[in-house]
C-alpha positions as CSV (number, residue, x, y, z in Angstrom):
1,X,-17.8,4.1,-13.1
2,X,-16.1,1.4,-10.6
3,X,-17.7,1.3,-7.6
4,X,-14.4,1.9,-5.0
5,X,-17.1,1.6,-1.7
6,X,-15.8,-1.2,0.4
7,X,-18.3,-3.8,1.4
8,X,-20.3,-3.5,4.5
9,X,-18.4,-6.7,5.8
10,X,-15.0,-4.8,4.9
11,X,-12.5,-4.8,8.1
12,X,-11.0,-1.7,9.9
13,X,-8.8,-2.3,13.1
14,X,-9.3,-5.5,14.5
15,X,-11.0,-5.7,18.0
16,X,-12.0,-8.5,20.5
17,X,-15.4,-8.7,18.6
18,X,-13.7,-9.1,14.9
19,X,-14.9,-12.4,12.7
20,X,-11.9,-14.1,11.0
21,X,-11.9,-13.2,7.4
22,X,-10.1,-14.8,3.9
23,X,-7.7,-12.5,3.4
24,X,-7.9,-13.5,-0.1
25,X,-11.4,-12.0,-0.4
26,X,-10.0,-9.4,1.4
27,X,-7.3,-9.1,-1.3
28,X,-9.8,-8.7,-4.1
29,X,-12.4,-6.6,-2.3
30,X,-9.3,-4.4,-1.2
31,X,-7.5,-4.3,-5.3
32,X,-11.3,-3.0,-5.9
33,X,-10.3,-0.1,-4.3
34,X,-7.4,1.0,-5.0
35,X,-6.6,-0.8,-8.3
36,X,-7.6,0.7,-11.8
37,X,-6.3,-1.2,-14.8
38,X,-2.4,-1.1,-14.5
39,X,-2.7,1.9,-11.5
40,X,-2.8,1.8,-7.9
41,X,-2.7,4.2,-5.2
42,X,-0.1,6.0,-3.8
43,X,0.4,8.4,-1.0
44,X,4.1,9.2,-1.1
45,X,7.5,8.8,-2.8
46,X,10.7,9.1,-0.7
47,X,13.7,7.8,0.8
48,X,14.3,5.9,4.4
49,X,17.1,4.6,6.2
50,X,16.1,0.7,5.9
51,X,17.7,-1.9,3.9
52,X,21.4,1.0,4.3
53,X,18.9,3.7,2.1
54,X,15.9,2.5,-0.2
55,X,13.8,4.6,-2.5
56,X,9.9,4.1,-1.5
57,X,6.7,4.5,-2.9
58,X,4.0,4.1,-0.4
59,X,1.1,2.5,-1.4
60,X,-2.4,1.8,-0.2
61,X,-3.8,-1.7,0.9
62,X,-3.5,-5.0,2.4
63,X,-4.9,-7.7,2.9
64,X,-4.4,-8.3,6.7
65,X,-4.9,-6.6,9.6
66,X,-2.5,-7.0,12.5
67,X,-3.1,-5.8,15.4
68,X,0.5,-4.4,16.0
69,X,0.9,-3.0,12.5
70,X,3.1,0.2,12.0
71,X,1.3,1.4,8.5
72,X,-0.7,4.5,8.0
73,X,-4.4,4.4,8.4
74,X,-5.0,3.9,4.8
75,X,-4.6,0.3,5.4
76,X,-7.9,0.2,7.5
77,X,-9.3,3.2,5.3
78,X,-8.0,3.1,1.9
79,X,-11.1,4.7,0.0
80,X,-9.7,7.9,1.7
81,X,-6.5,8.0,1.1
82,X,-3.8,8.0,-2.0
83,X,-3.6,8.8,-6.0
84,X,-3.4,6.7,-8.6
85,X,-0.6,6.1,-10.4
86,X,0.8,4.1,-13.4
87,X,3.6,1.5,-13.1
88,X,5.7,4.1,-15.2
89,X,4.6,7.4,-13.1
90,X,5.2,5.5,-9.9
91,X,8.5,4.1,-11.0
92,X,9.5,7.7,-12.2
93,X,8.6,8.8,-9.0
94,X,10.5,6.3,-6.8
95,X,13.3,7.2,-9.1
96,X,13.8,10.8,-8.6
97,X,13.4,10.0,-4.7
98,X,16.4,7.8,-5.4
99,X,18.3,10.6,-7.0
100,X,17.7,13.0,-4.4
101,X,18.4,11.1,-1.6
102,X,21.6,9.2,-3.0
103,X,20.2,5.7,-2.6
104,X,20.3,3.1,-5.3
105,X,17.2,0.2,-4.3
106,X,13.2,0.4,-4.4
107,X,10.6,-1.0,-3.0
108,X,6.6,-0.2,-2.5
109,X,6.0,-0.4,0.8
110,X,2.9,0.6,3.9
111,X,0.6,-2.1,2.0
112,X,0.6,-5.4,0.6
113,X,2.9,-4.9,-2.5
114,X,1.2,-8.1,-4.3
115,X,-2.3,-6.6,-4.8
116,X,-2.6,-5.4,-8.1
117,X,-0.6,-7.7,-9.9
118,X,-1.0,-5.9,-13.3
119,X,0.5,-3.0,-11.6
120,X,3.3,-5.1,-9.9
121,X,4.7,-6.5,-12.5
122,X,4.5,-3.4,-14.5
123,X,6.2,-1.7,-12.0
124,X,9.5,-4.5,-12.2
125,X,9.3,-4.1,-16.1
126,X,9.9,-0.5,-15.4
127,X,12.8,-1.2,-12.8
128,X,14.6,-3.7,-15.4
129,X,15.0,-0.2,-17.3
130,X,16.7,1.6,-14.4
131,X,20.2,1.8,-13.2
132,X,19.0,1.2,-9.8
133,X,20.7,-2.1,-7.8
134,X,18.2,-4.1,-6.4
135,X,14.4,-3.9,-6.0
136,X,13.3,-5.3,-2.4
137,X,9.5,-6.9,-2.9
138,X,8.2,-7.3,0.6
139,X,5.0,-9.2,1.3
140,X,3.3,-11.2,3.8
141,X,3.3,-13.9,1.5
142,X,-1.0,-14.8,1.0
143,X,-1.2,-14.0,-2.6
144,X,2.1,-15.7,-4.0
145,X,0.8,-18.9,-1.8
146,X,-2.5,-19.0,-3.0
147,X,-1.2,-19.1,-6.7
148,X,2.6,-20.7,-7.6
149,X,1.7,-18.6,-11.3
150,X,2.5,-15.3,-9.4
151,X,5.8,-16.2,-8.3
152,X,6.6,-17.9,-11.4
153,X,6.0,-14.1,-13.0
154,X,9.2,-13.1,-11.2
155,X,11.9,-15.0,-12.5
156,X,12.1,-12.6,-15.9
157,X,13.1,-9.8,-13.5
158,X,16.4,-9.1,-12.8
159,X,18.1,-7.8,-9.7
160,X,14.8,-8.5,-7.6
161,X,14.6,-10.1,-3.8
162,X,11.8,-11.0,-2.2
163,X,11.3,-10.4,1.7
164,X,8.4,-12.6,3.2
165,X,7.0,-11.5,6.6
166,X,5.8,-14.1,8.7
167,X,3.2,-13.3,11.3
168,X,2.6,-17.0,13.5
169,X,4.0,-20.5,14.1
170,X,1.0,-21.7,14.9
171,X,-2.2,-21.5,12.7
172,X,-4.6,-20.1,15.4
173,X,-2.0,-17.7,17.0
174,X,-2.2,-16.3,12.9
175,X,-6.0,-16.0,13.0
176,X,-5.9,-13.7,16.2
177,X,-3.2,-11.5,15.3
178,X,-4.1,-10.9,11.4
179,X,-7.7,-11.1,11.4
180,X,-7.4,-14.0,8.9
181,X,-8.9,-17.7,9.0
182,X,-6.7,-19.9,10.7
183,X,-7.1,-22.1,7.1
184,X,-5.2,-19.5,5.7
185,X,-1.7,-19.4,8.0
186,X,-0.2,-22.2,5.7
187,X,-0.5,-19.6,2.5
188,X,3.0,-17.6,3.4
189,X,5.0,-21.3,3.9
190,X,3.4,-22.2,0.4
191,X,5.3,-18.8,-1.0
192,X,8.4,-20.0,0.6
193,X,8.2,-23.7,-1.0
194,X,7.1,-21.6,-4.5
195,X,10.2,-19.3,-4.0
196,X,12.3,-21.8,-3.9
197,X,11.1,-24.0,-6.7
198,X,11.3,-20.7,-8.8
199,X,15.0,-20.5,-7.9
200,X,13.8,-16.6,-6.8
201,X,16.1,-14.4,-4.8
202,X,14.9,-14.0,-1.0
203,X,14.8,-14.1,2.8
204,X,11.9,-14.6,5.7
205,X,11.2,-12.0,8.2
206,X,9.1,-13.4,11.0
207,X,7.3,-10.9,13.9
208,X,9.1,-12.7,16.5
209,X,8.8,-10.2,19.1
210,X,8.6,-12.0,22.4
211,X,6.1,-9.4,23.6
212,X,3.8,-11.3,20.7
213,X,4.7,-14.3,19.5
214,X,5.6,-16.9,22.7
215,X,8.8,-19.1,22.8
216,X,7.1,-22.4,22.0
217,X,5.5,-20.4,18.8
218,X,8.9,-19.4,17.8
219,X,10.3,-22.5,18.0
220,X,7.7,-23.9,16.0
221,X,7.8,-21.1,13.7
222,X,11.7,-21.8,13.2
223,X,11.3,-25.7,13.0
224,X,8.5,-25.4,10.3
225,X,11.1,-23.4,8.2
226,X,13.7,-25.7,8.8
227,X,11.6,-29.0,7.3
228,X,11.1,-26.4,4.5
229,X,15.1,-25.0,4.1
230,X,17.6,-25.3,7.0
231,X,19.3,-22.2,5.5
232,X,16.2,-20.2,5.3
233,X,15.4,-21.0,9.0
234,X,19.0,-20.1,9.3
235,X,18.7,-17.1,7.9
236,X,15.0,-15.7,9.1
237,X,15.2,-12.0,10.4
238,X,13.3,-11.3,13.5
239,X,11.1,-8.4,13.8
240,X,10.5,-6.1,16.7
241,X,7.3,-4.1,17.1
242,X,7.6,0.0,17.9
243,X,5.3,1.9,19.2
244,X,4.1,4.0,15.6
245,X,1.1,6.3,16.4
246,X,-1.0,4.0,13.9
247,X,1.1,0.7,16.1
248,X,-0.6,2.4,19.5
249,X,-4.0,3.1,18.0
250,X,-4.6,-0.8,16.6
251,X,-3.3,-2.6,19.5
252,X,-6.1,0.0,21.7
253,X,-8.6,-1.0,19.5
254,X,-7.9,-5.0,19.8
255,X,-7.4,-4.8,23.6
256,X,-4.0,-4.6,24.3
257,X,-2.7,-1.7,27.0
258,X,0.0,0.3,24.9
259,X,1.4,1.4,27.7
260,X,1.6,-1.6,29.3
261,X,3.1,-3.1,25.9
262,X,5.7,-0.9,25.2
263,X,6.6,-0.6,29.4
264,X,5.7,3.3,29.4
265,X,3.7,2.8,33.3
């Protein structure tokens, strides 16, 4: 039987003690988890108000861990949470969540959708044979950086977009916020350059939160895009961090006041 016991090394919630980490290890030793074959965990199908109404399965893993991050604690604890399903039982799923609610996109969402590739991709299959308009894949970008193959997979698939989530301009700034190696903050700009190679379908979302991410980082963060695409710089959606329950309990952990934060004293 597969062993699905993370590593003693394996990272929780970061804190001011945390050693960086490849979040590509952290990939694979995370995918050992809550991968099997073509399935991968789930804790949830419905429907929420984002992107006008999207039908969501919510799925366990990533491969980062920001310290402001809204996801349930099965991202820090994902032997304990979620059920496997197969691309076909988890598209059926997101499906009749679509139905009920009266919304006509997907996604997979509360991890990293990339993990699992065999599953990925199996889910998209299964999309091509719905009626549904437009499948929204949302990543932070590591594992379609690390390998051009990945992103090459996605131009069979029809009526998908890609949403890439940037989390620093500057490669230390990316190392204390995710938990990652500072070697690997170049990894999301490599998915953009792959992205647009591929001819793919997609935006940049960037944590831009003033609160987080300085005005010289964004300016960086904005110029680095613009030697990549002046219309994807021009384009780039700025995120603002909420206080989630899970939000308030990470940003304890790594020393940040929530109240303080989120101007609640």
């Amino acid at each position: 039987m597969r062993n699905r016991e993370p590593s003693p090394a394996y990272p929780r919630f970061l804190t001011p003690k945390s050693k960086p980490f490849d979040p590509i290890w952290l990939a694979r030793e995370t995918e050992r988890i809550v991968c099997s074959g073509d399935e991968r965990k789930y804790t949830a199908f419905y429907a929420t108000g984002v992107y006008a109404g999207i039908a969501t399965g919510y799925i366990v893993g990533c491969c980062l861990r920001c310290y402001y991050c809204w996801t349930g604690f099965e991202r820090d604890f994902p032997e304990f949470f979620g059920k496997f399903f197969s691309p076909e039982e988890a598209m059926r799923k997101i499906v009749e969540a679509a139905r009920k609610y009266g919304v006509n996109k997907a996604r997979i969402s509360g991890g990293e959708p990339t993990l699992c590739r065999g599953h990925l991709l199996g889910l998209l299959e299964e999309f091509q044979d719905t009626d549904l308009k437009l499948f929204i894949l949302e990543t932070n970008g590591i594992l379609f950086g690390a390998d051009k193959s990945y992103v090459k997979e996605l131009t069979k698939f029809e009526r998908v977009h890609v949403r890439v989530s940037l989390k620093a301009g500057y490669p230390d700034a990316f190392e204390r916020r995710t938990g990652g190696l500072a070697s690997a903050f170049e990894l999301p700009y490599k998915a953009i350059e792959h992205l647009l190679d591929y001819g793919v379908s997609f935006h940049v979302a960037a944590m831009t939160d003033p609160r987080i991410m300085p005005r010289d980082e964004r300016k960086a963060l904005i110029e680095k895009l613009r030697e990549i695409d002046p219309l994807v710089a021009a384009n780039l959606e700025e995120e603002w961090c909420d206080p989630y329950e899970t939000t308030i309990v990470r940003m304890a952990a790594y020393g940040v006041d929530p109240k303080e934060f989120f101007g609640l004293k």
